[in-house]
C-alpha positions in Angstrom: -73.3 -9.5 43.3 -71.2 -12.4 45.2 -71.5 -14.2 41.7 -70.4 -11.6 39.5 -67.6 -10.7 41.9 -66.2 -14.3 42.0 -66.5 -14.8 38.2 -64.8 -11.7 37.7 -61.7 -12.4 39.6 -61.6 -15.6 37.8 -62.0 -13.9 34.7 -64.8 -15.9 33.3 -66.5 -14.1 31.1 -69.8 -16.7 30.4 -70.1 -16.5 34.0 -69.6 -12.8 34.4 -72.5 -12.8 31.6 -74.5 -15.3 33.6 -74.6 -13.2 36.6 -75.0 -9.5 35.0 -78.2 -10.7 33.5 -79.5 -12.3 36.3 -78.6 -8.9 37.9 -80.8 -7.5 34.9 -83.7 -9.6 35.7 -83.6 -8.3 39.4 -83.1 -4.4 38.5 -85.9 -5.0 35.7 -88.6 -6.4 38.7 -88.5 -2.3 40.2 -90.2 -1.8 37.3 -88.8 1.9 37.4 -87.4 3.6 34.2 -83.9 4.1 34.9 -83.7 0.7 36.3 -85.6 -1.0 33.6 -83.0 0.9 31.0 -80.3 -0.1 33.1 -81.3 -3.7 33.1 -81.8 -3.7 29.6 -77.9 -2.5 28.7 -76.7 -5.2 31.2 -78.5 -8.1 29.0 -77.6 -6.0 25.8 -73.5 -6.3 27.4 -74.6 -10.5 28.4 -75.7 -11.0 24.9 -72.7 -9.8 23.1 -70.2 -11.4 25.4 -72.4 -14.5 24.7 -72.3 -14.3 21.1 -68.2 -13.3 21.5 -67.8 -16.8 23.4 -70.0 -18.7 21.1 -71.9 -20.0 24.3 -75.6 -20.0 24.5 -77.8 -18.8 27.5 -78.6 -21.8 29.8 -81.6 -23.1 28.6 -83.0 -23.2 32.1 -82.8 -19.4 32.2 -83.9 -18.4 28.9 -87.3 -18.2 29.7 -86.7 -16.2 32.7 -84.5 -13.6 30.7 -87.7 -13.5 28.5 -89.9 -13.0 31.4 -88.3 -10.4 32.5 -87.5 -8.6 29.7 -91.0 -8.4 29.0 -91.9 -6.8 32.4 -88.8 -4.2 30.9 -90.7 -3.6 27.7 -94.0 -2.9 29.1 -92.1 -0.8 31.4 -90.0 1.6 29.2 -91.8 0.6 25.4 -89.8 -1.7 23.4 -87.6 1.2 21.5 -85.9 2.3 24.4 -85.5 -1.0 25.6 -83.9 -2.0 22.3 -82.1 1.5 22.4 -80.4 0.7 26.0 -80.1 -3.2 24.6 -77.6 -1.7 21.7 -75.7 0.5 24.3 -75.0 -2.1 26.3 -74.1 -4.5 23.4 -71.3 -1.9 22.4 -69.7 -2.1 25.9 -66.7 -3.8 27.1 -67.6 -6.3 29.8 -65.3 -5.3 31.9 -66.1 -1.6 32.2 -70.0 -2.8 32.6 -69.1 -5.4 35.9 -67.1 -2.6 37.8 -70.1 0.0 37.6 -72.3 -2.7 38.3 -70.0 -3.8 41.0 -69.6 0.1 42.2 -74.0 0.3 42.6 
């Protein structure tokens, strides 16, 4: 959280990405259906902002993101992942980091 808040006031948005899906990967490990869903919007709201930026994922935590959304697939079944994926996607960064900030 200590990450997300500091890139937030700096308005950095790669980094605000950077720490909402490591947030993701955390919230997916309950292994829990509304916290796997929840997990899965946050890296659907990462990847957009990624793809915004033009900036790639770290390559050091690619595979981790793929671990864990894995363990988030086998969890809640790869359409609702994919369904909470494209919610996320569609929302503004900013609105995403002050709920996730408010949890």
């Amino acid at each position: 959280m200590e990450s997300l808040r500091a890139f937030r006031a700096l308005g950095q948005p790669r980094g605000q990405a950077e720490a909402l899906a490591g947030l993701a990967a955390v919230t997916a490990d309950a292994r829990t259906a509304s916290s796997t869903r929840l997990a899965a919007q946050w890296w659907g709201t990462a990847a957009a902002i990624h793809a915004a930026q033009r900036t790639p994922v770290w390559p050091a935590n690619q595979a981790e993101t793929a671990r864990y959304q894995m363990i988030a697939r086998d969890t809640i079944g790869s359409p609702a992942f994919d369904a909470a994926y494209a919610e996320g996607a569609a929302c503004a960064l900013e609105e995403v980091v002050a709920e996730a900030l408010d949890m």
